[in-house]
C-alpha positions in Angstrom: -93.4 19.3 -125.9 -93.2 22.8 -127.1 -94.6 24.5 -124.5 -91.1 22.4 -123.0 -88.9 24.0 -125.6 -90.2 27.7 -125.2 -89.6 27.1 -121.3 -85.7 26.0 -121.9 -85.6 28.8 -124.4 -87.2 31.7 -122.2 -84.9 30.3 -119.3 -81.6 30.5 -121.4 -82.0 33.6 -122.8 -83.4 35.0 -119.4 -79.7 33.4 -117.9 -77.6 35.1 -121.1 -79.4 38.5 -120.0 -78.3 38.0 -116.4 -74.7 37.1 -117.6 -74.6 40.0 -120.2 -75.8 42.3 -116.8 -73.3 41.1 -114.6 -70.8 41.7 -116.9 -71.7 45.2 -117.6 -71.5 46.0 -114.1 -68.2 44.3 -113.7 -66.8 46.1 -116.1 -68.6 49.1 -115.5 -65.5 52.1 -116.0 -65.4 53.6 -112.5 -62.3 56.4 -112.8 -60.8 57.6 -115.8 -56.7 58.4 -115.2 -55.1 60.2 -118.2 -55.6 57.7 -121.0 -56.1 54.9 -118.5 -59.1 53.4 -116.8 -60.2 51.7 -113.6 -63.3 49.5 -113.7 -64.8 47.5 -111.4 -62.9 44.6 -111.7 -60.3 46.2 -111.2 -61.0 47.7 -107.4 -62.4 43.8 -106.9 -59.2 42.5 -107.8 -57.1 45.4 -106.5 -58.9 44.7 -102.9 -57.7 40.7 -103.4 -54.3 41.8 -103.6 -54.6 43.6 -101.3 -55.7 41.1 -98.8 -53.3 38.9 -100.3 -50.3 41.4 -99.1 -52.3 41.9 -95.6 -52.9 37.9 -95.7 -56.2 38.8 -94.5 -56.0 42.0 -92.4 -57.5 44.5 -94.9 -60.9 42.4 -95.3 -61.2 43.0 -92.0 -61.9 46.9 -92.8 -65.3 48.2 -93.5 -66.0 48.1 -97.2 -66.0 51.7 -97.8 -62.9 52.1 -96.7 -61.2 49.2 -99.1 -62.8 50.6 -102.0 -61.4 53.9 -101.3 -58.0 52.3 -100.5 -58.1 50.3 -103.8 -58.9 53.1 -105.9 -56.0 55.4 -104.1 -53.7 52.7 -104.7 -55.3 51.9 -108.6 -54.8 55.9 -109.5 -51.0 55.6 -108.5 -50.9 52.2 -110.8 -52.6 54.4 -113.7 -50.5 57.0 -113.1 -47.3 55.6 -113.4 -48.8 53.3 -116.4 -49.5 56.4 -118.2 -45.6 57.8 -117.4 -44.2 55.3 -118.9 -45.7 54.5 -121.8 -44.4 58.4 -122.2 -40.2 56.5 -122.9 -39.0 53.9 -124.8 -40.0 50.7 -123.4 -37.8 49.6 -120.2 -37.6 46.0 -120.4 -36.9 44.2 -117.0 -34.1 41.0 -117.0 -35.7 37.6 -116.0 -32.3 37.9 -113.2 -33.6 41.1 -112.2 -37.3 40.3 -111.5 -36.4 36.8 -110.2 -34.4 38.6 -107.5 -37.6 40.9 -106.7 -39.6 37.8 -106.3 -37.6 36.3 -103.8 -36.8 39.1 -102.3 -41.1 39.7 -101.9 -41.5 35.8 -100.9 -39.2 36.2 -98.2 -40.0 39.2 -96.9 -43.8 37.4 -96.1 -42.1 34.6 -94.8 -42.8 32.0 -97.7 -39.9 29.5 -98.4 -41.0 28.1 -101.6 -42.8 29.4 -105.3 -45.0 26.7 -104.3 -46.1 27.6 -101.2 -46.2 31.3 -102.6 -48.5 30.3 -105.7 -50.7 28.0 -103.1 -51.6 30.8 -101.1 -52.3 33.6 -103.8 -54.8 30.7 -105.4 -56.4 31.2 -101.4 -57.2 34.6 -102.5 -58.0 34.0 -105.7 -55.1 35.1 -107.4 -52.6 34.1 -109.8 -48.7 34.4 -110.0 -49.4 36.3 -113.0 -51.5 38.7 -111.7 -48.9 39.6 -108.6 -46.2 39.6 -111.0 -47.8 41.9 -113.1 -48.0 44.5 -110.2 -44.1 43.9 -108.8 -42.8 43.9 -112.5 -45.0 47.7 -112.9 -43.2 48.9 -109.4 -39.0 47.6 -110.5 -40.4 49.8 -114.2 -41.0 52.6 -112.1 -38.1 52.3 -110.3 -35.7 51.8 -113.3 -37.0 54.6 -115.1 -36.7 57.3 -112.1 -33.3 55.8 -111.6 -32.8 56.4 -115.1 -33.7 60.1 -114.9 -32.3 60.9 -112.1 -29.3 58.9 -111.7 -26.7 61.7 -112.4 -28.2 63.8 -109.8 -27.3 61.5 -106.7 -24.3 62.3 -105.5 -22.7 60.3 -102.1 -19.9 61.5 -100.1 -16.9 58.7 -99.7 -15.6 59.8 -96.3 -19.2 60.1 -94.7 -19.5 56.2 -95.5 -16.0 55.6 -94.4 -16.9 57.4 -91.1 -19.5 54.9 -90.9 -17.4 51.9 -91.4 -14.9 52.8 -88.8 -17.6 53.2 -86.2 -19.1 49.9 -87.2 -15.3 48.2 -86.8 -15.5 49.3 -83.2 -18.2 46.8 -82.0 -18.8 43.1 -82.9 -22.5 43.8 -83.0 -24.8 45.8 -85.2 -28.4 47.0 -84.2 -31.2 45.5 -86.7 -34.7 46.9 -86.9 -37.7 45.6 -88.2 -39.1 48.4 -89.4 -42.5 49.8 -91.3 -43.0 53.6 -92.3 -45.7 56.1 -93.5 -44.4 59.3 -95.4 -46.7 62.0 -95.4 -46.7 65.2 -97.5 -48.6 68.6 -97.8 -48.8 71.7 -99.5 -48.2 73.8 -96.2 -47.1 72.9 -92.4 -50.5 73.8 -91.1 -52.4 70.8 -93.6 -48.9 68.6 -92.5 -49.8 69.1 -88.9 -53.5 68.2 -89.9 -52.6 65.3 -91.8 -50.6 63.8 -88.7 -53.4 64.1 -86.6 -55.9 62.3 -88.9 -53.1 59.1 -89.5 -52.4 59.3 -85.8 -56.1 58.4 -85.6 -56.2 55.8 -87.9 -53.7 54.3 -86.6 -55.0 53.9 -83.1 -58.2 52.7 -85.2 -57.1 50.3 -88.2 -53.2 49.9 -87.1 -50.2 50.9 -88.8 -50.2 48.7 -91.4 -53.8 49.5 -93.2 -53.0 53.3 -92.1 -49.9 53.3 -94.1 -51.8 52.1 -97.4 -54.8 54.4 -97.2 -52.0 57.6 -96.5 -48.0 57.3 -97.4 -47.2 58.3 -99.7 -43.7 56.4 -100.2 -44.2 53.7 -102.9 -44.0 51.1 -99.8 -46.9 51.7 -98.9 -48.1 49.1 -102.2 -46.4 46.7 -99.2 -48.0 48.1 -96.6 -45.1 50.2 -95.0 -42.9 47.4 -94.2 -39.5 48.1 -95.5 -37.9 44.8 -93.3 -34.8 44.2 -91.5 -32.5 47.5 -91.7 -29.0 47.9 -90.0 -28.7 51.2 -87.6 -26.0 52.0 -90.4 -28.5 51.9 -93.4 -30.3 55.2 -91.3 -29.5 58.3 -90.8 -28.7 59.9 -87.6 -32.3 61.3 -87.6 -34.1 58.0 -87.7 -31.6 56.3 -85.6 -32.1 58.8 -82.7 -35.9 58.5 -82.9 -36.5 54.8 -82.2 -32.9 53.6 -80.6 -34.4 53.4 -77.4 -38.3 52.5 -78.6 -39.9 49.7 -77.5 -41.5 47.0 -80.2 -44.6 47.7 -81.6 -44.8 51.3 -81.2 -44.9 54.3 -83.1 -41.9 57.3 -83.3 -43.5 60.9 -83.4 -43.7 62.2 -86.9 -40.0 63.2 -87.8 -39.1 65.7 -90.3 -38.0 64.9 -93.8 -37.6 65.8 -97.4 -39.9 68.4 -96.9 -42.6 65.9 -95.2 -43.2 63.6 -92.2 -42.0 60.5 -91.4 -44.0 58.1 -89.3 -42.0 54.8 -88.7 -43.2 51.5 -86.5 -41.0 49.2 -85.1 -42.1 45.6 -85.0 -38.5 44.2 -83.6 -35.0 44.7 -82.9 -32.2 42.1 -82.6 -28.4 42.4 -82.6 -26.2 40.4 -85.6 -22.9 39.8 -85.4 -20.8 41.8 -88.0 -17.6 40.0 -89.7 -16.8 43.4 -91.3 -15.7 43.3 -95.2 -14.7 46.8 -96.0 -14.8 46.6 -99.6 -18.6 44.9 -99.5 -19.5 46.8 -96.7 -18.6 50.4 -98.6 -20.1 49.3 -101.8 -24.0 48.0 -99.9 -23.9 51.7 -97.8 -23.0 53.4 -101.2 -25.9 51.4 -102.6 -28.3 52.0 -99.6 -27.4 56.3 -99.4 -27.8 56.4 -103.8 -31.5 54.4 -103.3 -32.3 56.8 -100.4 -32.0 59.6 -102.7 -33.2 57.9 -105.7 -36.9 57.3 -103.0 -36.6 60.9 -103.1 -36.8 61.7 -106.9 -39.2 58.8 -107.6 -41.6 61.2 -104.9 -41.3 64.0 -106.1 -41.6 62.7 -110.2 -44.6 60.7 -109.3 -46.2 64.1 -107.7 -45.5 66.0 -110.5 -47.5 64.1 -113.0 -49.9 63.2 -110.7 -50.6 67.2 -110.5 -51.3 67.2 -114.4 -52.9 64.2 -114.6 -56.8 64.3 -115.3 -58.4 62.1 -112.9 -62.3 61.9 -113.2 -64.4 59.6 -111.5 -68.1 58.1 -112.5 
C-alpha cells in the first residue's frame, strides 16, 4: 500500500515537472521590442491568426517560413504597442469598432457573428483574441490621423473633375484588388527587393508574399484591400491593370518613394445612380485616407528605426 502511494506520488510530481517544463518553453521570451516582448506563445498564436485570415493557406507554408512571418508581423504589433502607450490613451467607440468588424466579416465573406465566432473556434481562436488585433490596427490608425490630419490637404476641383467624368457613363469599373508595397533605402536594394517578391510570388502566391514583404499595414490582411471603384485610383494605378486580366500581377509601379505590386482577383461593372453630394464627400474621404496610408508609413518607419529590437 505504500509502495502504491510513493508510485502516485513519484508520477504526480514527475507530471507537475513536465507541466512546469512546457510552460517554460511556452513562455520562453523569444524577441525583446522596446519595452515589449514576444514569447513563444505568442508566434504560436500569431501563426493561428494567421491561418485564420488565410483560412488555411499559410499552414500550408514550410514552418520556417511562418515563424519568420509571425515574428515580422509580431515586431510591427510591438512596435506600434510601444508608440502608443507614448499619448494619452485613444479610446475607440463601440460604433466605430462595430463598423470594423463588419466591415472584416464581410470582406471574408461571413454573413453572420455566429458563423464568424464558429470558424475562429476552428482555429482555435476567440472573438477576443481577433478583436484584440483589429481594435490595435483602428488605434494605430486614429492616432496617425490624429497627427497628421492637418497635413492632408485635397484639391476640390480635382474631385469635381472626377465626378463629371463619372456622370458621363452609367457604369463604373470595380476591381478586386490585393497589393504589396515595397520600400528601400536606395533604387538598386528596391530593384533587388522586386526581384526576391517576384520570386515568392511565383512560389507561395500573392497573398503569403504580401505578408512576409509589404510593407502597407494591409498586409496584417494579406494585401487584399477589396472592391475599389476605377475613381477611388489614381491615374497611375488605373493605367496599370485597366486592361489586366484576373489573377495576374501589374509590374511594380512607382510610388511614395517605393513600389507598388497590385493583383487583381476580378473586375465587374456597377451601375452608378450618381449623388453628387455623397459621391464628393466618399472621393474626399478616399484621397484624405490615401494620404493619411502615407503618413502612417512613414511614422511607423521612423520609430521602427529607433526601436531596439533583440532577439534570443
Amino acid at each position: 500500500m505504500i509502495k502504491g502511494i510513493k508510485i502516485i506520488i513519484f508520477f504526480t510530481v514527475l507530471l507537475s515537472h513536465i507541466s512546469n517544463l512546457n510552460a517554460e518553453i511556452t513562455n520562453k521570451i523569444i524577441i525583446s521590442v522596446g519595452k515589449k516582448i514576444i514569447t513563444k506563445y505568442d508566434i504560436s498564436k500569431e501563426e493561428k491568426h494567421l491561418n485564420f485570415l488565410s483560412l488555411g493557406q499559410f499552414s500550408k507554408l514550410d514552418e520556417k517560413e511562418r515563424i519568420e512571418i509571425a515574428k515580422t508581423n509580431l515586431i510591427r504589433d510591438r512596435i506600434k504597442e510601444n508608440e502608443l502607450n507614448t499619448y494619452s490613451k485613444i479610446t475607440i467607440s463601440d460604433d466605430k469598432l462595430n463598423y470594423y468588424i463588419k466591415q472584416s466579416m464581410d470582406s471574408m465573406g461571413f454573413v453572420s457573428k455566429e458563423q464568424f465566432i464558429k470558424k475562429l473556434s476552428e482555429y482555435d481562436l476567440t472573438y477576443e483574441d481577433y478583436i484584440s488585433k483589429l481594435n490595435l490596427e483602428i488605434k494605430w490608425n486614429e492616432l496617425v490621423s490624429n497627427l497628421y490630419i492637418r497635413l492632408v490637404s485635397v484639391d476640390p476641383k480635382k474631385i469635381e473633375k472626377k465626378i463629371e467624368s463619372m456622370k458621363q457613363n452609367n457604369f463604373i469599373d470595380e476591381y478586386l484588388i490585393s497589393e504589396i508595397f515595397l520600400t528601400a533605402e536606395s533604387i538598386s536594394l528596391l530593384k533587388e527587393k522586386i526581384n526576391i517578391v517576384n520570386k515568392s510570388i511565383a512560389e507561395i502566391g500573392f497573398h503569403n508574399s504580401a505578408i512576409k514583404f509589404s510593407s502597407s499595414d494591409t498586409s496584417n490582411n494579406y494585401g487584399k484591400l477589396g472592391w475599389l471603384q476605377e475613381n477611388q485610383l489614381s491615374n497611375e494605378i488605373l493605367s496599370s491593370i485597366k486592361d489586366l486580366k484576373n489573377s495576374k500581377v501589374t509590374n511594380p509601379i512607382s510610388i511614395n518613394s517605393g513600389a507598388l505590386i497590385l493583383f487583381i482577383e476580378d473586375k465587374r461593372k456597377t451601375e452608378i445612380p450618381i449623388n453628387l453630394k455623397e459621391t464628393f464627400e466618399k472621393l474626399v474621404l478616399i484621397e484624405k485616407n490615401r494620404q493619411i496610408e502615407r503618413f502612417s508609413l512613414n511614422h511607423f518607419n521612423k520609430i521602427k528605426n529607433n526601436t531596439s529590437i533583440n532577439e534570443f
